[in-house]
C-alpha positions as CSV (number, residue, x, y, z in Angstrom):
1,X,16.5,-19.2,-2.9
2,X,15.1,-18.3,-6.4
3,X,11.3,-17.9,-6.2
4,X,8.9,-17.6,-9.3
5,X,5.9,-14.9,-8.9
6,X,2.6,-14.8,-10.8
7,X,0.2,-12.3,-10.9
8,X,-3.0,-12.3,-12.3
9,X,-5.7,-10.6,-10.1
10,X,-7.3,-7.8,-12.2
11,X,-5.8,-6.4,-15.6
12,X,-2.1,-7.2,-15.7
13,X,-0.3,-10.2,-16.4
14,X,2.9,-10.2,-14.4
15,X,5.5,-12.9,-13.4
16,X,9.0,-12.1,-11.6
17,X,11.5,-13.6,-10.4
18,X,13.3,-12.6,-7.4
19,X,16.1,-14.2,-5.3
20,X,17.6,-13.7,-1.5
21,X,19.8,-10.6,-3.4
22,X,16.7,-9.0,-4.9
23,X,15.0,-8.8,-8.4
24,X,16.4,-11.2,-11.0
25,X,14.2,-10.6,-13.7
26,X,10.0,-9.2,-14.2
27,X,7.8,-9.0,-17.0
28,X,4.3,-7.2,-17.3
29,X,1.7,-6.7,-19.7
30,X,-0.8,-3.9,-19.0
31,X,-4.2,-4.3,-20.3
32,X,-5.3,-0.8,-19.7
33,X,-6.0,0.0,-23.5
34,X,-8.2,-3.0,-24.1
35,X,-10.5,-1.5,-21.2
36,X,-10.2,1.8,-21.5
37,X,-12.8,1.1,-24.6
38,X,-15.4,-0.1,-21.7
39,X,-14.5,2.8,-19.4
40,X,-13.5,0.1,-16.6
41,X,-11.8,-3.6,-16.2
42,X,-14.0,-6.4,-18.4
43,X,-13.9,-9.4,-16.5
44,X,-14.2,-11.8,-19.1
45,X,-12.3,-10.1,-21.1
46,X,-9.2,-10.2,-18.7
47,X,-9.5,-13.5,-17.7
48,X,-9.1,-14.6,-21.8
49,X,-6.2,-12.0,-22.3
50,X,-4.8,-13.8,-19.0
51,X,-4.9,-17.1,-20.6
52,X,-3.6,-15.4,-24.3
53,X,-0.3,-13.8,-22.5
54,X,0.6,-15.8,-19.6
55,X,2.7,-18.4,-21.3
56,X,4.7,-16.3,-23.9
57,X,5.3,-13.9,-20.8
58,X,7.1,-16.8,-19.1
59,X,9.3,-17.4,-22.1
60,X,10.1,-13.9,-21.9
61,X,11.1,-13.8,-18.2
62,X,13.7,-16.9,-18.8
63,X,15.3,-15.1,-21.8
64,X,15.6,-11.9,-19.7
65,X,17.2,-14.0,-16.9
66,X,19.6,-16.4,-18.5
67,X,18.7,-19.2,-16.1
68,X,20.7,-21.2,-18.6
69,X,19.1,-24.6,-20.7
70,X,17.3,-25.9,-17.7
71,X,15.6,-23.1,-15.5
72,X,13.3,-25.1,-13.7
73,X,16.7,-26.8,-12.2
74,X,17.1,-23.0,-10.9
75,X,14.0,-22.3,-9.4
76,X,12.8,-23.2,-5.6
77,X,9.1,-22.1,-5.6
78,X,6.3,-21.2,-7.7
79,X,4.3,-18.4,-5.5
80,X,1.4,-16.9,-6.9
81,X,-1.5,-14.5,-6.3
82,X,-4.6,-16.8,-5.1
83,X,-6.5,-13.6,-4.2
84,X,-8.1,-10.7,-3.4
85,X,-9.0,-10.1,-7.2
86,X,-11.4,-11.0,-10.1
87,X,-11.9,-14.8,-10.1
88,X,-11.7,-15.8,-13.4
89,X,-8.5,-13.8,-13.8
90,X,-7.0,-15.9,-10.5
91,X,-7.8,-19.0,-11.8
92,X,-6.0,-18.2,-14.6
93,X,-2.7,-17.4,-12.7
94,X,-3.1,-20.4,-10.5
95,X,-3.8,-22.8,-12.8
96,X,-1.1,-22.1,-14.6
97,X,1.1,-22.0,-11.1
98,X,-0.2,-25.6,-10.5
99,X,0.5,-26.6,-13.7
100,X,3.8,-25.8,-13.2
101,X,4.3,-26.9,-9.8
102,X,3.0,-30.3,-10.5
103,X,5.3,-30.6,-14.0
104,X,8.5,-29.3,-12.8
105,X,7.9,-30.7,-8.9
106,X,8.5,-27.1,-7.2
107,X,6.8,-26.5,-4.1
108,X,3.6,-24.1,-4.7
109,X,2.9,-20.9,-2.3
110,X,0.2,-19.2,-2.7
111,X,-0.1,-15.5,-1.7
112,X,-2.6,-12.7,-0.4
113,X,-2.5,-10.0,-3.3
114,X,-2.6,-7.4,-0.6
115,X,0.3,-8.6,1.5
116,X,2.4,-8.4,-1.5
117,X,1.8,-4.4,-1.9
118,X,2.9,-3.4,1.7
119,X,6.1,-6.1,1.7
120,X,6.8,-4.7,-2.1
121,X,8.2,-1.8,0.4
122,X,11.1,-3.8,1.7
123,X,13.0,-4.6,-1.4
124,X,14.2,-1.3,-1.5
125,X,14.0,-0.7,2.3
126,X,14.9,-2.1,5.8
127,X,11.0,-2.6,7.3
128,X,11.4,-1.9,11.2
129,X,8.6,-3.9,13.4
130,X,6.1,-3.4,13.8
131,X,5.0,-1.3,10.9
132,X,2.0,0.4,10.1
133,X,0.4,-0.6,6.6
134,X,-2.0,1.3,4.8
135,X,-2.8,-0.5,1.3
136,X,-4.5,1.9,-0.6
137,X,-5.6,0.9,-4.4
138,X,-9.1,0.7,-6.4
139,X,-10.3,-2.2,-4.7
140,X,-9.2,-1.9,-0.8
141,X,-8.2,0.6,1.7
142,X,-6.9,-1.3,4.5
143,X,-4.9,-0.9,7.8
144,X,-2.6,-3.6,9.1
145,X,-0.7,-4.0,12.2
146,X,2.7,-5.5,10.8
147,X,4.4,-7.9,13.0
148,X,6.6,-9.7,10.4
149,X,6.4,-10.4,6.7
150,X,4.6,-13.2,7.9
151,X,2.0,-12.1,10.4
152,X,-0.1,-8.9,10.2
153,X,-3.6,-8.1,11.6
154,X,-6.0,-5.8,9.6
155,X,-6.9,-3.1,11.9
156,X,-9.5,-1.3,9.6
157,X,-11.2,-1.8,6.0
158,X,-13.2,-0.5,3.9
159,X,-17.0,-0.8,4.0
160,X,-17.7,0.2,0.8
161,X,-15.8,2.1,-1.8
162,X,-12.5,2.3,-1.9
163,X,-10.1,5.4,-1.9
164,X,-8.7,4.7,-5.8
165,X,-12.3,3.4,-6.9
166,X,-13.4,7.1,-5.3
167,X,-10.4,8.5,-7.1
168,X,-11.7,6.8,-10.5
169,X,-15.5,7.5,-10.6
170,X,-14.8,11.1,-10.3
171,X,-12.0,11.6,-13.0
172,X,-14.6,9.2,-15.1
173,X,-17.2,12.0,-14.1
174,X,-15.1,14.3,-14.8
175,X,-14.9,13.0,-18.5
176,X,-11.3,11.8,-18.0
177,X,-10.9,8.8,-19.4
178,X,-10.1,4.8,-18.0
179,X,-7.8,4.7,-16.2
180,X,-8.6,8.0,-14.5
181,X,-6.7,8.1,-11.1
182,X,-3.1,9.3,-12.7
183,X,-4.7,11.7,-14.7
184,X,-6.6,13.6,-11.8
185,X,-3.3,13.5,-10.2
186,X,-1.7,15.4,-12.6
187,X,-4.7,18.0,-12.8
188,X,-4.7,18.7,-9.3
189,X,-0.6,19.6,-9.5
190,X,-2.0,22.4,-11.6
191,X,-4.7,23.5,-9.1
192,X,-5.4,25.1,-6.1
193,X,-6.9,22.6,-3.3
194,X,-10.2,24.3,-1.3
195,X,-10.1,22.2,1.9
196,X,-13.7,22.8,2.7
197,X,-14.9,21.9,-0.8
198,X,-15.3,18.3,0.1
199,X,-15.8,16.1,3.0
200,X,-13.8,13.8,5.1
201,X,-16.2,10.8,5.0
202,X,-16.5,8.5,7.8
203,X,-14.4,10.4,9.9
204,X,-16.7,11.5,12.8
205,X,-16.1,8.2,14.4
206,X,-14.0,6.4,16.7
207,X,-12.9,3.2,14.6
208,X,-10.5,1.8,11.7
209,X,-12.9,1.5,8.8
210,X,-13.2,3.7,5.8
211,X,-16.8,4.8,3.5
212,X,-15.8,6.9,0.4
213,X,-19.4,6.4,-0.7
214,X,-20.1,9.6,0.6
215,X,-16.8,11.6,-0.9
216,X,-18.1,10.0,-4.5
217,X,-21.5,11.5,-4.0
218,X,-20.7,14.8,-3.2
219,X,-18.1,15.0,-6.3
220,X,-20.9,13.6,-8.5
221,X,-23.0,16.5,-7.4
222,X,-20.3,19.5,-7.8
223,X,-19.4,18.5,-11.3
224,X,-23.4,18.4,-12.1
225,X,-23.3,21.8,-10.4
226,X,-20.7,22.6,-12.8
227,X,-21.1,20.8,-15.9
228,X,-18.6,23.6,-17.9
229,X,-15.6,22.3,-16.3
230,X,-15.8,19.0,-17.3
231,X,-12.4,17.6,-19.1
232,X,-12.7,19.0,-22.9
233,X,-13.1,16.0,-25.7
234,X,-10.9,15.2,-28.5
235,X,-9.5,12.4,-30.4
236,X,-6.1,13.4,-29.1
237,X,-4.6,12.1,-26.2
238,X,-6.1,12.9,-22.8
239,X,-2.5,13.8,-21.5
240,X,-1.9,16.0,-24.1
241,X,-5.4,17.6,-24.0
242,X,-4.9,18.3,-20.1
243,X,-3.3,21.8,-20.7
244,X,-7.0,22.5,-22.2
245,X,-8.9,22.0,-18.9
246,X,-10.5,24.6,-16.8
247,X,-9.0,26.1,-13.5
248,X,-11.5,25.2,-12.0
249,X,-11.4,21.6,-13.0
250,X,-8.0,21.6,-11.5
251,X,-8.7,23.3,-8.9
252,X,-12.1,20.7,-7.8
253,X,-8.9,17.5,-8.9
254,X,-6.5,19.2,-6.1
255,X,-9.5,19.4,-3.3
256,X,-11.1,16.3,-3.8
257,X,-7.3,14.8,-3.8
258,X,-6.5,16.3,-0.7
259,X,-10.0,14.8,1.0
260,X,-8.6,11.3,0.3
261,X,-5.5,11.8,1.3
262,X,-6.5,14.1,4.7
263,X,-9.4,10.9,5.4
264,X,-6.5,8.2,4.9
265,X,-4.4,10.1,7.6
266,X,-6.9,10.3,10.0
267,X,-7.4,6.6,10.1
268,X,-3.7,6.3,9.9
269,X,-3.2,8.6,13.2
270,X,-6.1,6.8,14.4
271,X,-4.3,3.7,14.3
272,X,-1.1,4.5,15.7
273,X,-2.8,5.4,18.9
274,X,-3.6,1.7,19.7
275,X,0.3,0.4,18.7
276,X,3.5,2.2,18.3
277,X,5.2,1.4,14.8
278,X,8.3,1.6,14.2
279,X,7.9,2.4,10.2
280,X,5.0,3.5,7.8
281,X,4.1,1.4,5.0
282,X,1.8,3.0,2.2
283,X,1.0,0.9,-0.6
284,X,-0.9,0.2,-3.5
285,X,-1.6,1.7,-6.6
286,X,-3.3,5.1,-5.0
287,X,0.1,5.1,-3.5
288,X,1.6,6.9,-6.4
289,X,-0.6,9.5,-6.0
290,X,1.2,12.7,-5.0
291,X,-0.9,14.0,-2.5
292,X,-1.1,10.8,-0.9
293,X,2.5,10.6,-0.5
294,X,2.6,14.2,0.7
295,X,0.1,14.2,3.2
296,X,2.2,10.4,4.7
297,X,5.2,12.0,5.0
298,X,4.1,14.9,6.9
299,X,2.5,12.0,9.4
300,X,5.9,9.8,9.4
301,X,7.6,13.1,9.7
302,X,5.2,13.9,12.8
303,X,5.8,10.9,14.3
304,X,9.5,10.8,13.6
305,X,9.2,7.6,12.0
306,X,10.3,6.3,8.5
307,X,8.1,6.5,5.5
308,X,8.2,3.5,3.5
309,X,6.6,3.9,0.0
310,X,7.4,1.2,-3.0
311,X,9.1,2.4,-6.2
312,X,6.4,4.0,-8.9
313,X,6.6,0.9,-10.7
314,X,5.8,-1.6,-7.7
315,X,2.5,0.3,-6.5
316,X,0.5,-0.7,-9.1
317,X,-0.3,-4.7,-9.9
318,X,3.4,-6.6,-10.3
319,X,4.7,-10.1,-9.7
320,X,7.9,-8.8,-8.0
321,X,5.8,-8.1,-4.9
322,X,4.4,-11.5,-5.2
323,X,7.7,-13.6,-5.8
324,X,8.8,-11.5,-2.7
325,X,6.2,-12.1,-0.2
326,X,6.8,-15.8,-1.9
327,X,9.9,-15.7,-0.4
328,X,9.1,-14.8,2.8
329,X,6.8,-17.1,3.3
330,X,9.0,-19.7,1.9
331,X,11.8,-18.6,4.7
332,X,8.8,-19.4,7.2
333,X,8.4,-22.9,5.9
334,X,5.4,-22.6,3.9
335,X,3.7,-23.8,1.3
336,X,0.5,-25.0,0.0
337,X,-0.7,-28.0,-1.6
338,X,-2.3,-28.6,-5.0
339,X,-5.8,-28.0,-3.6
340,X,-4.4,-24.5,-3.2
341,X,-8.1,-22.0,-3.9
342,X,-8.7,-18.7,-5.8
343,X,-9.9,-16.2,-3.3
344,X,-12.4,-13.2,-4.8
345,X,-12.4,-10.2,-3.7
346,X,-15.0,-9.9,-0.5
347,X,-14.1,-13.4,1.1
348,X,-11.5,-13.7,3.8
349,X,-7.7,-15.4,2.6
350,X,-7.7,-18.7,4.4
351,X,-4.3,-19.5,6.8
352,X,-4.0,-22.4,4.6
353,X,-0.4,-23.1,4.1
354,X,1.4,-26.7,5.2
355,X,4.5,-25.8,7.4
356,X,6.6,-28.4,6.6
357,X,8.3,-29.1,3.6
């Protein structure tokens, strides 16, 4: 089965294809530079470049896959994101996904955004159930209990910030510039992390849920404490000017790294005291993050479990994760019909889908 993916939720335009062997074929176009400008994701603007890139992207993704003069004679389903995101950048990608679905009479699935980060482990891995999922990126921290690729119960969310929107206000305090997460990242590997220099928030507690509100503030009021260390300006850049910053700006990156991480593994043990996984999923774009990934596999190794973490390239926003957790829900027997909703970020992703084909 040869599955189409499209993904459109924030700032990249993505579509994949992917097959019951694997990835065929992707294509992305980051829009990171255009909102870097505006220190943060324009909606607006997205939504337009969205609509500007989508098609020609397509084009690309059937050259790169040499699906021969017909492809739509190839293809078995159209999935696409239909939410959590930005909702003018969703419409976009389903539109467009309808458009298709209607034209070329392929079956349309549409898929939860943050299901397709935890499966985006499996393409590379054999997921044992049930797994543990901890999607981490900058708009949701959540826990699932993982029964299948089709079934999975969030066990805890956020209730306000996230951990890679925490991650992102501070480098952007910090005077890093947009995008900001990868670029703490790689100030931290040159510091020294101070444990006590910043709280584990919303830890003191017996649930699931995560507040980073409290982690921003108190990084907010070290780097006023210490306006010196803030990242030195210049019109080269920012990677190359990183050798220029303080000590103790690297050192402040490493600790308030190591609070995220230490707050998302306290949740995580938290969790796996109500279920035993098998595996541990971390996903999402905060996945990347080296201590993040340090600090899980201590846990997996802990709890003599695997640690299942996607490839660099799959944590952030792609379509392969879509057209995957497309195909899954395909093998189920779903689908959705042409009244198929955008879903913003904030409202629950209705159980939708038509069984039967």
């Amino acid at each position: 089965m040869l599955v189409l993916g499209i993904e459109s939720s924030c700032d990249e335009t993505a579509l994949a294809l992917v097959d019951d062997n694997g990835v065929k074929a992707s294509v992305l176009s980051s829009q990171a530079d255009i909102h870097a400008l505006f220190g943060g994701v324009v909606p607006e603007v997205a939504s337009r470049e969205h609509a500007r890139l989508i098609g020609p992207l397509l084009d690309s993704l059937f050259a790169k896959a040499d699906l021969g003069p017909d492809p739509w004679k190839r293809i078995d389903r159209i999935a696409v994101t239909r939410g959590p995101g930005l909702l003018g950048c969703l419409l976009v990608g389903v539109a467009f996904a309808k458009a298709l679905s209607l034209a070329h009479d392929i079956p349309l699935i549409g898929v939860d955004h943050l299901h397709g980060h935890l499966l985006a482990a499996g393409l590379e891995n054999n997921i044992e159930w049930p797994a543990l999922g901890v999607l981490i990126s900058g708009g949701h921290t959540h826990l699932y209990r993982m029964e299948s690729p089709v079934k999975m119960e969030v066990l805890g969310r956020t209730i306000d910030d996230a951990a890679g929107e925490a991650c992102d206000k501070f480098a952007k305090m910090a005077g890093l510039p947009y995008p900001g997460g990868a670029l703490l990242d790689a100030l931290g590997k040159h510091g020294k992390a101070d444990p006590h220099l910043f709280p584990r928030p919303y830890t003191h507690n017996d649930n699931l849920d995560f507040s980073f509100s409290g982690l921003k503030t108190a990084g907010a009021l070290w780097l006023s404490q210490h306006p010196e260390t803030h990242f030195p300006a210049g019109e080269s850049p920012a990677r190359e000017r990183l050798p220029l910053a303080s000590q103790e700006l690297c050192d402040a990156a490493a600790s308030y790294l190591l609070a995220v991480a230490e707050t998302l593994v306290i949740k995580a043990r938290r969790a796996m005291q109500s279920f035993r996984p098998r595996c541990l999923i971390v996903a999402g774009g905060v996945a990347a993050n080296s201590v993040v990934r340090r600090e899980f596999e201590t846990l997996a190794a802990e709890r003599r479990i695997p640690l299942l973490i996607p490839a660099l390239s799959l944590c952030g926003d792609n379509a392969v994760m879509i057209a995957q957790a497309g195909w899954h829900m395909a093998q189920a027997g779903r689908h959705h019909s042409l009244a198929l909703s955008a879903v913003p970020r904030g409202q629950a992703i209705p159980e939708d889908w038509q069984e039967t084909l």
